[in-house]
C-alpha positions as CSV (number, residue, x, y, z in Angstrom):
1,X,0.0,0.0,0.0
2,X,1.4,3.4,-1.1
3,X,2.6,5.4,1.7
4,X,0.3,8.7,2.9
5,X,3.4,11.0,1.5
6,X,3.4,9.0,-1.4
7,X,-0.3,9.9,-2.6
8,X,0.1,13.1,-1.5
9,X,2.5,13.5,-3.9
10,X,0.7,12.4,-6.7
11,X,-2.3,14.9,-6.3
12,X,-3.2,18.4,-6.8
13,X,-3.6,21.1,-4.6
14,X,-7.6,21.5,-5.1
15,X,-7.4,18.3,-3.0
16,X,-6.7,20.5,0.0
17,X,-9.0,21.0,2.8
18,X,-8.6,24.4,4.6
19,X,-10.3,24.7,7.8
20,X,-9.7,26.6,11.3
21,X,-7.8,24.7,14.0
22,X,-9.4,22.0,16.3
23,X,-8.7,19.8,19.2
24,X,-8.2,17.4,16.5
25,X,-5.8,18.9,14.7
26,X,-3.5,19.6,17.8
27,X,-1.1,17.3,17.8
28,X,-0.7,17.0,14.1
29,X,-0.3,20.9,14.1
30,X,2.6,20.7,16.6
31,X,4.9,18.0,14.7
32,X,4.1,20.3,11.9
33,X,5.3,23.1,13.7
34,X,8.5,21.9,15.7
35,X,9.3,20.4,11.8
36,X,9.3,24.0,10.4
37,X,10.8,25.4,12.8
38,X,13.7,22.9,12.7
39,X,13.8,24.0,9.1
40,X,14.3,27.7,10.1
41,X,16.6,27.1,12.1
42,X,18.8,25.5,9.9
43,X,18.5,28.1,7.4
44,X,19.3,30.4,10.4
45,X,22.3,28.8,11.4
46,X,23.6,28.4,7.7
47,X,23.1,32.6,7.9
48,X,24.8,33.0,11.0
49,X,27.9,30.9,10.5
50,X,28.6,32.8,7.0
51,X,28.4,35.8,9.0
52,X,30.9,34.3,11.5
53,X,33.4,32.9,8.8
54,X,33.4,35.8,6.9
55,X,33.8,38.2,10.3
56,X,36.6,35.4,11.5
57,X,38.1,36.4,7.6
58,X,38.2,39.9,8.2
59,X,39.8,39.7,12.1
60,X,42.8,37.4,10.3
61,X,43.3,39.8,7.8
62,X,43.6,42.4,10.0
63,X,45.9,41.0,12.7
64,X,47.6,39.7,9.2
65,X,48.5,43.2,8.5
66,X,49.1,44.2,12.0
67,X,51.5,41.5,12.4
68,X,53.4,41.8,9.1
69,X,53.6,45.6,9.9
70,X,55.3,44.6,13.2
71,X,57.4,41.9,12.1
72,X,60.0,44.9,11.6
73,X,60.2,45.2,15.3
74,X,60.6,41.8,15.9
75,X,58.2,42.2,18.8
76,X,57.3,38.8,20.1
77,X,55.0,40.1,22.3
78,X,53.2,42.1,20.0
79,X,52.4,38.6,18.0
80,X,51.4,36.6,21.0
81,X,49.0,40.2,22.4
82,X,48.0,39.8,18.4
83,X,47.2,35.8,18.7
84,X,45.3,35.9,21.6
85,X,43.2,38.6,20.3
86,X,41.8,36.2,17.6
87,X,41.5,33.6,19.9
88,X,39.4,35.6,21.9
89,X,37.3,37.3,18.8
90,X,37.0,33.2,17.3
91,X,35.7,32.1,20.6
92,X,33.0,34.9,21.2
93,X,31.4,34.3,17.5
94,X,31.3,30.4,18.4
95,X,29.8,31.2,21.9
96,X,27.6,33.9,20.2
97,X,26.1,31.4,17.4
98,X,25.5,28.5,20.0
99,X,23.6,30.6,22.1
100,X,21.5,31.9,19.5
101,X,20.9,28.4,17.8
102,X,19.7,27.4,21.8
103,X,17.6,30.6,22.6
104,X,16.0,29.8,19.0
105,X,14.9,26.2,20.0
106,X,13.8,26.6,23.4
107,X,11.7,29.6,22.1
108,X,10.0,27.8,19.6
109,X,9.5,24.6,21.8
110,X,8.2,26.3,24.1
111,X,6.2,28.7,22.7
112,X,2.7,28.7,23.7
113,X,0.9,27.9,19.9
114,X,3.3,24.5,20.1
115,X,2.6,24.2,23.7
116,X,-1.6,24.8,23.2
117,X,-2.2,25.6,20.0
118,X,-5.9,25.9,20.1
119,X,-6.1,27.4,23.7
120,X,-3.2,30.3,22.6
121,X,-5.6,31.3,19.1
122,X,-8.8,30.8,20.8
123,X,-7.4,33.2,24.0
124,X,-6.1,35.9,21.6
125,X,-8.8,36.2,18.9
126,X,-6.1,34.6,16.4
127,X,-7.5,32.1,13.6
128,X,-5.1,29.2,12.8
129,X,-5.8,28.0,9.5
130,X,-4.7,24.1,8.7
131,X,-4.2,22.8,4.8
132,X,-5.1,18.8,4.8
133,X,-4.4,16.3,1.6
134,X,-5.8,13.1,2.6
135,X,-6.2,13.5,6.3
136,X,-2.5,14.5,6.4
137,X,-1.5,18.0,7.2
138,X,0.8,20.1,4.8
139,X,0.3,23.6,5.8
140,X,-0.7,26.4,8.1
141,X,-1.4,30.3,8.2
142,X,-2.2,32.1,11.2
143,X,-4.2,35.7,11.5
144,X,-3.1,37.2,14.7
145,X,-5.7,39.9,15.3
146,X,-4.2,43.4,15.6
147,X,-6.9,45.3,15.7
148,X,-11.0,45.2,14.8
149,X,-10.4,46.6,10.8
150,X,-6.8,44.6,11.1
151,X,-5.0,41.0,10.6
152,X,-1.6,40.4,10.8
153,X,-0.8,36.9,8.5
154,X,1.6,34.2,10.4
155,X,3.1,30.8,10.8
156,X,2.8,30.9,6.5
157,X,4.4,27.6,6.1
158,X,3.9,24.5,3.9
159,X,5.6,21.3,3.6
160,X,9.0,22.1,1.6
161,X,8.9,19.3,-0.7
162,X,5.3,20.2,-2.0
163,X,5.7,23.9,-2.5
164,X,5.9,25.3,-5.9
165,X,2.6,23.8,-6.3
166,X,-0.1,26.4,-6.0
167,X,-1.0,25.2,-2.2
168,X,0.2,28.8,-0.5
169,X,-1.9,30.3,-3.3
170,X,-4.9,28.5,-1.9
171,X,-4.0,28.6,2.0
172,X,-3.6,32.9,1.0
173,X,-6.8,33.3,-0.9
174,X,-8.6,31.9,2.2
175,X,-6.9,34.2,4.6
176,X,-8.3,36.7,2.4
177,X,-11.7,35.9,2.1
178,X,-11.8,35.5,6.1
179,X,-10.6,39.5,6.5
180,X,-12.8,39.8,3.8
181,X,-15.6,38.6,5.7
182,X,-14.4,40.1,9.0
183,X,-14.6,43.8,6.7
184,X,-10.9,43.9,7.7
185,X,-9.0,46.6,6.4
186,X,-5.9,45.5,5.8
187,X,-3.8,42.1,6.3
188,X,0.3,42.7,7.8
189,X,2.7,40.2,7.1
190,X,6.4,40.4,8.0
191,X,8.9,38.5,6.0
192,X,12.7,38.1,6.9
193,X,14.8,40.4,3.6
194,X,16.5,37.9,3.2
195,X,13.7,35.4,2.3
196,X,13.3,36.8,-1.3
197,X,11.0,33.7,-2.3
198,X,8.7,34.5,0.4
199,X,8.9,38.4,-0.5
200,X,8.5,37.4,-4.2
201,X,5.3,35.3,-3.3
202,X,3.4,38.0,-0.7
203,X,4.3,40.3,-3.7
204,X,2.5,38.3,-6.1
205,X,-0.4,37.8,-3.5
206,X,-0.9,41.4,-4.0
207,X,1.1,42.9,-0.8
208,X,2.8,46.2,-0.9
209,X,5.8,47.0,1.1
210,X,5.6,49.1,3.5
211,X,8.8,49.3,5.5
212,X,12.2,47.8,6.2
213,X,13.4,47.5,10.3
214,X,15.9,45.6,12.1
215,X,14.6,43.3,14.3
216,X,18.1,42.5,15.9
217,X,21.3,43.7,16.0
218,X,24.2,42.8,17.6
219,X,27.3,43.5,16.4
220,X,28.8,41.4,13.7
221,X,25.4,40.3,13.3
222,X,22.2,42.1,11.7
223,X,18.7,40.6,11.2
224,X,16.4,43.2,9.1
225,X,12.5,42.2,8.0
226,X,10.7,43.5,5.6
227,X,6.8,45.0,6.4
228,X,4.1,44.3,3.6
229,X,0.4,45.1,4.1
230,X,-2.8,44.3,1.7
231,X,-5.6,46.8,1.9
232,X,-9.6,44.6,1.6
């Protein structure tokens, strides 16, 4: 018998089956979750050691000068002050990168829509939308309420080997017609600059940007998002 991944593959998107969260749902939502969020993590730490290589590249260079500079001295000490320096610099961005890669996945294990998924949207007004194929759950979108006239859309994810395939299409045209309904203004969504796919899609979904901001930034490292908001 074909495996439940297997027919899934072999199907279209207007199979899908969007429908708010239930008690039903909750522990299918949560593998679904903690399995995305692996995903951006990975992608996270693939961002943040470039960013330490290529900061460790820069700190070489530099002491490379520095050194060569004061090879004419002969000043031992001036290498060894020189050596430890890097040492020090290499063992801050490793310390730095470990800690964010563990404050990232006690976060999002422990957040409260992995903890209680339906208790957290049901508490805040939110609606947590879940795409189903076949009983088996490929994606989610969550519209945090902001305001009465205002959504902000969340937790945009589907399964990574059956994107491409018109399913956020479907999962966005429903988060529509549901501000639609609710005569919502306007839907938010922030996206990560550096996640030009998922800029590229909200674009074609008919989002405008809005503005650019740094969510954090500590020095070598710099994460900026990008606002977008859709007027009903």
């Amino acid at each position: 018998m074909a495996s439940s991944d297997t027919i899934i593959n072999t199907i279209f998107a207007s199979s899908l089956m969007i429908k708010p969260l239930t008690a039903d749902d909750e522990e299918d939502i949560r593998d679904f979750l903690k399995l995305m969020y692996m995903e951006q993590r990975k992608v996270s730490t693939s961002f943040q050691l470039s960013g330490m290589f290529r900061n460790i590249k820069i700190w070489i260079f530099i002491v490379f000068i520095i050194t060569t500079v004061y090879t004419f001295t002969s000043s031992i000490i001036i290498s060894v002050i020189l050596g430890i320096t890097l040492g020090i610099t290499i063992a801050l961005e490793s310390s730095f990168l470990l800690l964010r890669k563990l404050h990232n996945k006690v976060y999002n294990d422990y957040s409260p829509d992995i903890i209680n998924p339906l208790a957290w949207s049901r508490e805040n007004n939110h609606i947590l939308l879940v795409g189903k194929i076949r009983g088996v759950l490929i994606a989610t979108a969550l519209l945090k309420r902001v305001s009465s006239g205002e959504r902000r859309l969340a937790r945009m994810y589907v399964r990574k080997d059956l994107r491409s395939r018109g399913i956020g299409k479907l999962m966005m045209k429903r988060c529509i017609e549901i501000g639609k309904a609710e005569k919502c203004k306007k839907i938010q969504v922030r996206t990560s600059s550096s996640n030009s796919n998922g800029i590229k899609f909200y674009l074609n979904s008919g989002f405008k940007v809005c503005d650019t901001s740094v969510l954090f930034e500590q020095f070598p490292y710099k994460w900026s998002c990008v606002e977008m908001e859709m007027y009903l």
